[in-house]
DRENPAPA-582869 format. One line per field, with one value per residue (C-alpha): x negated, y, z negated. Coordinates in steps of 0.001 Angstrom, whole numbers. Example, Ala and Ser with C-alpha at 12.3 -4.5 7.8 and 13.67 -1.06 7.14 Angstrom:
<rs>
x <- c(-12300, -13670)
y <- c(-4500, -1060)
z <- c(-7800, -7140)
</rs>
This chain:
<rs>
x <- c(87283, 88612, 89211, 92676, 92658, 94942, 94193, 95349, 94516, 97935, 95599, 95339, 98968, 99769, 97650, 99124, 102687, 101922, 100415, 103567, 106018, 104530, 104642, 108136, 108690, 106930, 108881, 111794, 111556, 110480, 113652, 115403, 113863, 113706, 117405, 118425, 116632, 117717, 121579, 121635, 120150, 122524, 125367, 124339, 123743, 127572, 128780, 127005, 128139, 131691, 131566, 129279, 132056, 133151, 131361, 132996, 136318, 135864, 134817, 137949, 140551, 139574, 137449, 139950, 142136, 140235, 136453, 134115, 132828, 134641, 134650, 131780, 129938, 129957, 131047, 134708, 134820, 138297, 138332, 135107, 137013, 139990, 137932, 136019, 139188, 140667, 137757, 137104, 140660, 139516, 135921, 134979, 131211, 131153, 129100, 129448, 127383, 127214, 123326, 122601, 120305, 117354, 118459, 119119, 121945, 124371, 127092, 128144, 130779, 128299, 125382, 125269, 124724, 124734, 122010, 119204, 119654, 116786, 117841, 117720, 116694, 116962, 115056, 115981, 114363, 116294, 119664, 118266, 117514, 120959, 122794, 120441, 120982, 125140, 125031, 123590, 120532, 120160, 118599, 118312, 117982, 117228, 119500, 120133, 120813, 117794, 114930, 112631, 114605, 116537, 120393, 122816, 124798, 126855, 126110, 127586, 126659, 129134, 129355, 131669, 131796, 127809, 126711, 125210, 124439, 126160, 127977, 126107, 127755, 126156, 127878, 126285, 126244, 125199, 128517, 127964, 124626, 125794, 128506, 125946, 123556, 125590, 127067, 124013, 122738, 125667, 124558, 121393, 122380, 124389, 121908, 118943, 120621, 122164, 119363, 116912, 118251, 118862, 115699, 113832, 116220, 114685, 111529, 111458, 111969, 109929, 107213, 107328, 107038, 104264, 101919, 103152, 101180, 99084, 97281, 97674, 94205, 92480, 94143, 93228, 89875, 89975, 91393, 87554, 85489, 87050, 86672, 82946, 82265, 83262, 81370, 83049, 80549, 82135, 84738, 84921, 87524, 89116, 89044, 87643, 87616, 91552, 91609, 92780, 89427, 87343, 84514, 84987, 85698, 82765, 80293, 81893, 80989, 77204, 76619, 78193, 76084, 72866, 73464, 73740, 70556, 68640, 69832, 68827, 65278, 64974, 65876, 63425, 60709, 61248, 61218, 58139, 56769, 57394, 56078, 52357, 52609, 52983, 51387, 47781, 47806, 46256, 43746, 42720, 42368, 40008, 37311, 37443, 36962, 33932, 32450, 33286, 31985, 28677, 27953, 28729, 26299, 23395, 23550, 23401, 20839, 19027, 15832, 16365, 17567, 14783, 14613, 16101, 19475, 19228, 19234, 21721, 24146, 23895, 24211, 28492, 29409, 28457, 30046, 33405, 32931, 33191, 36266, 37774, 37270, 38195, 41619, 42649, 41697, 43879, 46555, 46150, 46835, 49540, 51455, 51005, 52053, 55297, 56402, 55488, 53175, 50772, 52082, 50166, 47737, 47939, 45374, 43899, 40892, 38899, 39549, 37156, 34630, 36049, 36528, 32402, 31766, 33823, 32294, 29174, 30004, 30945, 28354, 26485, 29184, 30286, 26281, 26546, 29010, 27813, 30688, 30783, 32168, 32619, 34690, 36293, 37580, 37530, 34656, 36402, 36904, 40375, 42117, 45156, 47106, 47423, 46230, 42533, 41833, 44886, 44054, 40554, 41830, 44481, 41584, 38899, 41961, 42674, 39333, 38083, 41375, 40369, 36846, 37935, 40046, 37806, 35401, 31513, 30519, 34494, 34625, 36612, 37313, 38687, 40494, 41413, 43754, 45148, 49341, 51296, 51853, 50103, 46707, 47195, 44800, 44208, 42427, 42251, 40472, 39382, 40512, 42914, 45927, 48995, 52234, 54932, 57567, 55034, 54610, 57406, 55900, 52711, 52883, 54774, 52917, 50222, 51950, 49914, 49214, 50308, 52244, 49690, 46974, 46804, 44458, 47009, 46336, 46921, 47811, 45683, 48043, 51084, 49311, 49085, 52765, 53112, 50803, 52540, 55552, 54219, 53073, 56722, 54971, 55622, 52799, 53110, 51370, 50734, 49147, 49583, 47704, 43786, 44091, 43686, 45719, 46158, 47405, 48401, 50050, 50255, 49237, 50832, 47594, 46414, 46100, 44160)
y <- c(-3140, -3561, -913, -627, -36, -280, -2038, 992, 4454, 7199, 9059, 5874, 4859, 9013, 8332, 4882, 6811, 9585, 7690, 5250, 8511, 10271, 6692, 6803, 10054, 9916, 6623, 8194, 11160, 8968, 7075, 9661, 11410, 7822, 7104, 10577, 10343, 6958, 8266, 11187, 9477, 6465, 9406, 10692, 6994, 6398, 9862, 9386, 5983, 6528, 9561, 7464, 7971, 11788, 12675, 10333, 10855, 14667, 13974, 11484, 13935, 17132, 16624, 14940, 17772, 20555, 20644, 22281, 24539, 27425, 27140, 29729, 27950, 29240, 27825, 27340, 29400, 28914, 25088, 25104, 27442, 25148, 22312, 23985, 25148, 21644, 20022, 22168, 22223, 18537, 18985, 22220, 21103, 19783, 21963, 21086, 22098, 21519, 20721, 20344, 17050, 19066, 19222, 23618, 24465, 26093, 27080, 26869, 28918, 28790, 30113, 33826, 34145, 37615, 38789, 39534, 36280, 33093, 30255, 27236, 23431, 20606, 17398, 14542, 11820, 11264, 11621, 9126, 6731, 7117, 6314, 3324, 1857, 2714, 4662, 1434, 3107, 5809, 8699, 12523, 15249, 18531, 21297, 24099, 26650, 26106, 24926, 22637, 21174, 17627, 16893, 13692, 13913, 12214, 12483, 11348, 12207, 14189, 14174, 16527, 18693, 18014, 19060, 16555, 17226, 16008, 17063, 17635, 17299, 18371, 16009, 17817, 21676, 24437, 24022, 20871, 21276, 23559, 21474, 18237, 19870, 21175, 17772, 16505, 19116, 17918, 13885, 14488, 16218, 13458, 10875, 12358, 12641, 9094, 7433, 9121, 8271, 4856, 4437, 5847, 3495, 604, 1566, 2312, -1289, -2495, 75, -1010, -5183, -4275, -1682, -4932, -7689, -5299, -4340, -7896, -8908, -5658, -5827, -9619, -8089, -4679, -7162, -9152, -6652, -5023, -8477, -9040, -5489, -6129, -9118, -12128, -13077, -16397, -14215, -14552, -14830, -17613, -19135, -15990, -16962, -17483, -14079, -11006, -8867, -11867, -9694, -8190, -10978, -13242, -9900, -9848, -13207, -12976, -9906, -11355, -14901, -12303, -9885, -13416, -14904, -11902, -12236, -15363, -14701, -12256, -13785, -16331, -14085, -12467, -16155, -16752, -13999, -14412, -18028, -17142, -14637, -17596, -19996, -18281, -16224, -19809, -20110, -16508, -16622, -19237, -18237, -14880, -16146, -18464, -15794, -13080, -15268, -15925, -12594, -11741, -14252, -13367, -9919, -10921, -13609, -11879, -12280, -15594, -17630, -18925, -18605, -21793, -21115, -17563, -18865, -22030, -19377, -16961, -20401, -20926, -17266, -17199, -20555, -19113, -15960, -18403, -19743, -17044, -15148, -18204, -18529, -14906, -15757, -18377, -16038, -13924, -16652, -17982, -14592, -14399, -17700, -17965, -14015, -14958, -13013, -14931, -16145, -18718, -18401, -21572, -22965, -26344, -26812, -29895, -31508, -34336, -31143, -29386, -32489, -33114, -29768, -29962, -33244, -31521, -28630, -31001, -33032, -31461, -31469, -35077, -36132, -34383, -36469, -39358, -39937, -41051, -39064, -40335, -39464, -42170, -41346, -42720, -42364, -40046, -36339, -35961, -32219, -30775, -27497, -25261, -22724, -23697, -21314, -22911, -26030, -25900, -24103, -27317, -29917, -27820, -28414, -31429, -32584, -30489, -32182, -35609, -35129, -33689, -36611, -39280, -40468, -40745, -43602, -43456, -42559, -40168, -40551, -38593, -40392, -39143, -41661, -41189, -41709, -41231, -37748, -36665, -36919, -38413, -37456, -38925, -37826, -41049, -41208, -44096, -41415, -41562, -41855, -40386, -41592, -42447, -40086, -36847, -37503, -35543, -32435, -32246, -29758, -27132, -24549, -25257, -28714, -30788, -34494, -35452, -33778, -34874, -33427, -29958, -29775, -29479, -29121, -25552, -23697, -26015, -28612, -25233, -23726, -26931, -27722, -23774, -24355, -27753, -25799, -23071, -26026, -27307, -30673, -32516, -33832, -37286, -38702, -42674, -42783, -45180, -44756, -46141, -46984, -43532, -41297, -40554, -37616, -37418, -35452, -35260, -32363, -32291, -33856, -31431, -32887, -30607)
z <- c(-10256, -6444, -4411, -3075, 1017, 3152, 6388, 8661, 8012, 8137, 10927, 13092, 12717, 13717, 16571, 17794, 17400, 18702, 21969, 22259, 21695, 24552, 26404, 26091, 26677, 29914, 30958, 30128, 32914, 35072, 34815, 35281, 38305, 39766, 39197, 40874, 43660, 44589, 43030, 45290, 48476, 47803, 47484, 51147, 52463, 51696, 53072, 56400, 56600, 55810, 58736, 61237, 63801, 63462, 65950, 68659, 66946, 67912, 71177, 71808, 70193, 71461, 74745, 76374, 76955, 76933, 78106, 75694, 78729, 80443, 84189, 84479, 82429, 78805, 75910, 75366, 71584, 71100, 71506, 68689, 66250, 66467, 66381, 63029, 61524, 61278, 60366, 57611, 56489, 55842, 54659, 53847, 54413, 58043, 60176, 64195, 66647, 70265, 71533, 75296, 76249, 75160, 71454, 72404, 70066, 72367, 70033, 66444, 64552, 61107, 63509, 65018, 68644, 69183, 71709, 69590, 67338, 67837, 69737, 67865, 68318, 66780, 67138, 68700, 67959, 64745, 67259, 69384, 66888, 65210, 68462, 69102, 65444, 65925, 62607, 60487, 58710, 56910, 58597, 58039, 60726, 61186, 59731, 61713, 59212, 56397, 59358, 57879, 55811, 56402, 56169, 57069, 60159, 62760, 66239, 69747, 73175, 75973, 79225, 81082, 84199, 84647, 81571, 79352, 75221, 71743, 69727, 66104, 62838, 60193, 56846, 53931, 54444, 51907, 50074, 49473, 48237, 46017, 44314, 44764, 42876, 40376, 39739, 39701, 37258, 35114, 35683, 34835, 31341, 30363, 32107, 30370, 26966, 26784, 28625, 26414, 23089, 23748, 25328, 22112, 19770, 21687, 22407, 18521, 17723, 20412, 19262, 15984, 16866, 19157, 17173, 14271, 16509, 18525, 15066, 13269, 13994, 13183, 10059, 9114, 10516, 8346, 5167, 5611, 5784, 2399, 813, 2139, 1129, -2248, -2844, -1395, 681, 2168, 3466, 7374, 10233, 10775, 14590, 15776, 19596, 19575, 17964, 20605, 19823, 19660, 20394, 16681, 15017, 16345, 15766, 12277, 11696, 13180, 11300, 7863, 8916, 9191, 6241, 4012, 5765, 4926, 1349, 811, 2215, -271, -3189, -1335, -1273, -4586, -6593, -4398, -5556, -9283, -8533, -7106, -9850, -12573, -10320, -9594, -12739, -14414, -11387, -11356, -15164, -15475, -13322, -14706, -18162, -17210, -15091, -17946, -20289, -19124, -17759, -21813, -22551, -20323, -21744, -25396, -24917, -22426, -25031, -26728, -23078, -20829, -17431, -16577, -18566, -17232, -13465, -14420, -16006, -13187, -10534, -12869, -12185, -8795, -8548, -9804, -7818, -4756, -5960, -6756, -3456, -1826, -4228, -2883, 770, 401, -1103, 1786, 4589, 2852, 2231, 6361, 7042, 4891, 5815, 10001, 10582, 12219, 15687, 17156, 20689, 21949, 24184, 25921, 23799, 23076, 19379, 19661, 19463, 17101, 14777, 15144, 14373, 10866, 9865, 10449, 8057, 5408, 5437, 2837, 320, 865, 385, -2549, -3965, -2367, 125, 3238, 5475, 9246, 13134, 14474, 18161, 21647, 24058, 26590, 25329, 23584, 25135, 23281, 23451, 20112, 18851, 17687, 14824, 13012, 13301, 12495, 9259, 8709, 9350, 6791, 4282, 4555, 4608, 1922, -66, 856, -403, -4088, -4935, -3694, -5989, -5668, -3141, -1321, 2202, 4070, 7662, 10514, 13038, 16444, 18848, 22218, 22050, 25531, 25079, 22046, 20263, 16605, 13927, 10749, 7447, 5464, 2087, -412, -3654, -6327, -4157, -4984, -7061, -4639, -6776, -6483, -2287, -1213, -3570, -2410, 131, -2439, -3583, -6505, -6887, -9242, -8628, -11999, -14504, -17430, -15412, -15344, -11673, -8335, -4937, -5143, -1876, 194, 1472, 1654, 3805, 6242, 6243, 7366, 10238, 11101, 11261, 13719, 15974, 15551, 14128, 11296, 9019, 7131, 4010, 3079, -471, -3022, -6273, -6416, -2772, -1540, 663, 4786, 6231, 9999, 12220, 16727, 18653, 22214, 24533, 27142, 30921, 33087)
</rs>
């Protein structure tokens, strides 16, 4: 029975929420803060620029009949308490002041100028900027009752009985910060609360599409991995480098690929197993029972048997002693080969040597059986580079092959001939040949040569093919029946 999963966990969708929610939330005040700060400055911006010429109006209306200095010098107060009384009458947050050409504030009704009281100044490069740009940017100066901090104003310069200085109008004093920032208090309220709830209405929807498409691959990814998992094990993503994590979905894919692979080699390796196990249990049987049986024999007989029989019986069980040690050797280098275990050392090495020096260890057998058995290669030494061992192991089998199926007075030969880039060799026989609908059998394991006859070619020719493989060569048979057989396969030549 399936599992039932769904392709996002609650705890992961939480999390995506909670991230997007805190998103918004964040966006939100900084829409806010953004649009107040650029709502109050374009507030000030439109003050300063409807009042650009207060400070000349002033000048105009009131310094033309009365001078803004007494005739010893001081400040005319009465003129600048009219002058503040009107103005505030119109604006209760105009604050004048009257600066000499140093930016020193010489007088100011908002200001106390007793004896013991700080002078004042205020800087003048904003002043003198705001005269030279007529008013046309926006620009804050200094404000003379909260120092450090910066207000709009309007400005104009005087000139009168040798005194030189402006006249400095403060547009936004403390009253109107007061109301501004109350009223902006109250803006913000509103602003916040409206902005905010329509903000999170979208941003709900558009949450909602995006964690929809954002996720839509991790869950056709999520929806494989459940179906692999529970044995589908074709499942795999579908045009995983057009996918948005293509990284996952092509690792997916390799890993699914692998996990298969390895399945397959083990169902390889456990049918080869059962098949040696069926396979050599015949082979390893029957010398057994011949050596079992005569050992049996010889101790029964022991009295009755001459010496002759004794040393004739004893001559079979070592006999099938040798092939059965030579069976499980065989065993044991084929288990290496198929499971890659052997790697090969490959080396420039001379096979026109090693090719006399196997004809020379077979001699004896292929006298026994009357065959000849001969080296046909050219005069100058023949190099290639492989791994010699291997090769030496592929040639004994091969040979050893060709001389069991070849018939007393055949021949066997060994052929070596020089190609452009490789050395070709050749095992041909004069034996039994082989049936052309068995050839492409042979080199499975324990493959006989006929299925009435019940002797095969065992793990001989297996264990070739493996090392042909290693050498990333291929190995080719022409055999037709009574004619004999020829084996051949290249090995890369070696220049030095």
């Amino acid at each position: 029975m399936k599992s039932k999963s769904k392709a996002l966990t609650p705890k992961l969708i939480k999390k995506l929420w909670l991230a997007f929610g805190l998103l918004i939330l964040l966006m939100g005040i900084s829409y806010i803060l953004i649009t107040g700060y650029y709502a109050n400055k374009h507030n000030r911006a439109t003050i300063q620029q409807v009042n650009v010429d207060v400070a000349n109006h002033v000048i105009q209306e009131k310094f033309t009949n009365a001078s803004p200095f007494l005739e010893d010098g001081s400040v005319n107060k009465l003129l600048f308490g009219d002058l503040m009384h009107d103005m505030m009458a119109v604006n209760r947050s105009i604050e004048v002041y009257l600066l000499d050409d140093v930016g020193e504030i010489l007088y100011s009704v908002v200001l106390d100028h007793s004896k013991n009281a700080p002078s004042k100044k205020v800087s003048l490069e904003p002043i003198k900027q705001f005269i030279k740009n007529n008013g046309s940017t926006y620009i804050e100066g200094d404000d003379p009752k909260h120092p450090g901090t910066k207000k709009i104003f309007s400005v104009a310069p005087y000139n009168t009985q040798g005194k030189k200085g402006y006249i400095y109008i403060i547009l936004a004093g403390e009253d109107f910060q007061h109301i501004s920032e109350d009223l902006l208090g109250m803006y913000f309220k509103q602003l916040g609360l409206g902005a905010t709830l329509l903000t999170m209405l979208f941003a709900g929807i558009i949450g909602l599409l995006s964690i929809w498409f954002l996720t839509k691959n991790l869950r056709l990814i999520t929806n494989t991995v459940i179906r692999f998992r529970e044995g589908d094990l074709e499942a795999r993503i579908e045009n995983s480098e057009k996918s948005d994590i293509a990284i996952f979905a092509n690792s997916f894919n390799e890993m699914a690929d692998t996990i298969v692979d390895n399945m397959d080699k083990m169902k390889s390796v456990d049918l080869l197993r059962r098949e040696l196990i069926a396979n050599v249990s015949h082979d390893l049987r029957t010398p057994l029972a011949v050596i079992k049986g005569y050992i049996e024999t010889l101790q029964i007989k022991k009295e009755t048997l001459s010496e002759k029989q004794k040393e004739e019986y004893l001559q079979i069980t070592h006999n099938n002693v040798d092939k059965l040690s030579n069976l499980i050797n065989q065993l044991f280098e084929y288990s290496k080969l198929e499971a890659e275990q052997i790697t090969p050392i490959k080396e420039p090495f001379s096979i026109t040597e090693l090719s006399y020096d196997i004809i020379a260890k077979f001699k004896v057998i292929s006298q026994k059986k009357e065959i000849k058995l001969s080296l046909e290669c050219p005069e100058e030494n023949c190099m290639v580079y492989a791994d010699i061992s291997l090769v030496e192991r592929a040639l004994q089998n091969l040979i050893e092959n060709a001389i069991k199926y070849t018939n007393p007075f055949g021949s066997v030969t060994l052929s070596l001939k020089k190609l452009s880039d490789d050395i070709e060799i050749n095992i041909s026989d004069t034996g039994t040949g082989i049936p052309v609908n068995e050839q492409p059998y042979i080199f499975d394991r324990y493959k006989q040569v006929s299925k009435t006859s019940k002797q095969g070619h065992g793990l001989g020719l297996a264990i070739v093919k493996k090392i042909m493989d290693i050498h990333e060569t291929t190995i080719v048979v022409l055999s037709k029946p009574k004619e004999g057989s020829s084996f051949i396969f290249n090995l890369p030549s070696y220049q030095s």
